[in-house]
C-alpha positions as CSV (number, residue, x, y, z in Angstrom):
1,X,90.6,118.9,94.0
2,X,91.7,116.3,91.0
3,X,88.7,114.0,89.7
4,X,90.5,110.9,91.3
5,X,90.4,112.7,94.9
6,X,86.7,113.7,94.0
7,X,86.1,110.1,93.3
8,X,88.0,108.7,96.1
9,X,86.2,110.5,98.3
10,X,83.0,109.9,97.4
11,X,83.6,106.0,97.6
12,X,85.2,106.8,101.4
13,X,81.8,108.8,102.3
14,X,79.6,105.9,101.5
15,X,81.5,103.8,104.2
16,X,80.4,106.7,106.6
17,X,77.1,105.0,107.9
18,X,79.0,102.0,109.7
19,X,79.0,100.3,106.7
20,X,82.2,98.0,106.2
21,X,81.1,96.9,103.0
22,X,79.5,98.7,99.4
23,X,78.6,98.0,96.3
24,X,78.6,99.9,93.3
25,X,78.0,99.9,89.7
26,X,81.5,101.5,87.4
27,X,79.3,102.9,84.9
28,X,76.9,104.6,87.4
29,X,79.7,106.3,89.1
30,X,81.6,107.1,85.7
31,X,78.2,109.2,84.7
32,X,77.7,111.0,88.3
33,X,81.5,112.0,87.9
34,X,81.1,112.5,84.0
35,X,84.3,110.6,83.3
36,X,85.1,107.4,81.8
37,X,84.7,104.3,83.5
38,X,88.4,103.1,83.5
39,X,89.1,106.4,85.8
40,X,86.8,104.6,88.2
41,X,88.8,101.8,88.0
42,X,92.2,103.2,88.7
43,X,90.7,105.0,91.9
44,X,89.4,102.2,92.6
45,X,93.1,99.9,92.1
46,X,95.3,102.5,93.4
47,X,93.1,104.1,96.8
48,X,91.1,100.6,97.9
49,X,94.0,98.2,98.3
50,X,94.3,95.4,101.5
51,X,97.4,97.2,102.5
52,X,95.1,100.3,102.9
53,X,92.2,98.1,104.5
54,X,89.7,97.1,101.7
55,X,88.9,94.1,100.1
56,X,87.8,94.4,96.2
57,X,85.6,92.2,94.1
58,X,85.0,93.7,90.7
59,X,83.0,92.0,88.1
60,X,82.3,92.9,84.5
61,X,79.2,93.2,82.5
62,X,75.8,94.8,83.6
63,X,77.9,97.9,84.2
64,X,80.4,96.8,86.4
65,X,79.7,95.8,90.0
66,X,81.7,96.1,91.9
67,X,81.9,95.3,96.2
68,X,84.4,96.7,98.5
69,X,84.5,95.4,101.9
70,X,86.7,97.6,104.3
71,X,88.8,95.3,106.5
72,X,89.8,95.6,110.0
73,X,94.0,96.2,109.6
74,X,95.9,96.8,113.2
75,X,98.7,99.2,113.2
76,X,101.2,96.1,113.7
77,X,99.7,93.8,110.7
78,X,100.3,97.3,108.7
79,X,103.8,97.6,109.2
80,X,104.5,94.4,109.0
81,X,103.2,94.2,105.9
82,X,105.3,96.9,105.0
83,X,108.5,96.0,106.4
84,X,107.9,92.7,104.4
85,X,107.6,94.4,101.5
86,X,110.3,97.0,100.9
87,X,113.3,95.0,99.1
88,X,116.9,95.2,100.3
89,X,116.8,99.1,99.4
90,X,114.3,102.2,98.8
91,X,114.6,105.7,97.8
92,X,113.9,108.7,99.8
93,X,111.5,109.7,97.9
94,X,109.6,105.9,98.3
95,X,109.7,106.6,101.9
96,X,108.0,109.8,101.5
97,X,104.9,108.3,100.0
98,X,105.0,105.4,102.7
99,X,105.0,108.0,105.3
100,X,102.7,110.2,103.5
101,X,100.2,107.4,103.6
102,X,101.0,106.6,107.2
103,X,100.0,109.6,108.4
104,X,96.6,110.0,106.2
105,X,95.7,106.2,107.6
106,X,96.5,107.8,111.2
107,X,99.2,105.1,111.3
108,X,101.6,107.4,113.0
109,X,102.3,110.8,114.3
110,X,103.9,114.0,112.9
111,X,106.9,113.8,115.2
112,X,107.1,109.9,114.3
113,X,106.7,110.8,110.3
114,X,109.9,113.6,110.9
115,X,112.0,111.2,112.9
116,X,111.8,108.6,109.9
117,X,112.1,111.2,107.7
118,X,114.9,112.5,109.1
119,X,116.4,108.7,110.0
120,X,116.3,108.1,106.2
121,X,117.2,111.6,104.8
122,X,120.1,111.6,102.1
123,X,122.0,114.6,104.6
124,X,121.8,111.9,107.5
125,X,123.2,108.9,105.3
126,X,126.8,109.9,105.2
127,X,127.9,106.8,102.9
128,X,128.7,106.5,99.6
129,X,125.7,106.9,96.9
130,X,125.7,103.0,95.5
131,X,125.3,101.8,100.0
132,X,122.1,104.7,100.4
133,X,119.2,102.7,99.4
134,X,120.3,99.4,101.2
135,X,121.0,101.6,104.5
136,X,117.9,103.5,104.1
137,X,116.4,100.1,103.6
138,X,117.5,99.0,106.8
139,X,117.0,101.7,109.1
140,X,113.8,102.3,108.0
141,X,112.4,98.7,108.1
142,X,113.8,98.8,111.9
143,X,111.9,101.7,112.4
144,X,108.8,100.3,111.8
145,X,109.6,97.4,113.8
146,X,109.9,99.6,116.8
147,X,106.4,100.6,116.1
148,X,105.3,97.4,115.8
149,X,102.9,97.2,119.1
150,X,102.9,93.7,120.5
């Protein structure tokens, strides 16, 4: 398991007790993992954002407190969010890691994550290369819509 995982998961197990909200000290956790406080922080950028359902306030000095609140996101405010985001294209490989994270947020299924797979494979999107993104785009954002619950 990588040091960010390790990290990750650690923060994750302190929201265990019905707590939907922590705080921590940077430099505290940078010792108990022996590593250097920014790796803390990119765990803490990358793993704890509101699309994923957390709330960060970080402040510096006296070793870096910081709070994380862990917010209530629905499945529909989710995918809206991501519809809303992706741009007029995407790559395969960007919807890998969006479905990738659906699935480890229990967002969707494994037959759901292979039929958008599938939906938004390069063998599926018989068009020329230049169209593939904007199609893929497309299709995919009107998959999510369709799993959108009302």
């Amino acid at each position: 398991m990588r040091m960010s995982d390790m990290i990750e998961e650690f923060i994750k197990d302190l929201f265990k007790d019905d707590n939907d909200y922590i705080e921590i000290q940077r430099n505290d956790l940078a010792e108990y993992f022996n590593c250097v406080p920014s790796q803390i922080n990119y765990v803490i950028q990358t793993r704890f954002k509101p699309s994923q359902g957390y709330y960060v306030e970080s402040k510096r000095g006296g070793g870096g407190h910081i709070a994380i609140k862990k917010i209530n996101v629905t499945k529909s405010n989710y995918f809206m969010h991501i519809i809303t985001s992706v741009g007029d294209s995407i790559t395969a490989q960007e919807i890998d890691i969006f479905i990738s994270n659906f699935l480890s947020y229990g967002m969707i299924s494994e037959k759901e994550a292979k039929l958008l797979k599938v939906a938004t494979s390069d063998k599926v999107l018989k068009v020329p290369q230049n169209l593939k993104d904007s199609l893929r785009a497309s299709i995919f954002k009107n998959m999510l819509l369709n799993l959108v619950e009302d």
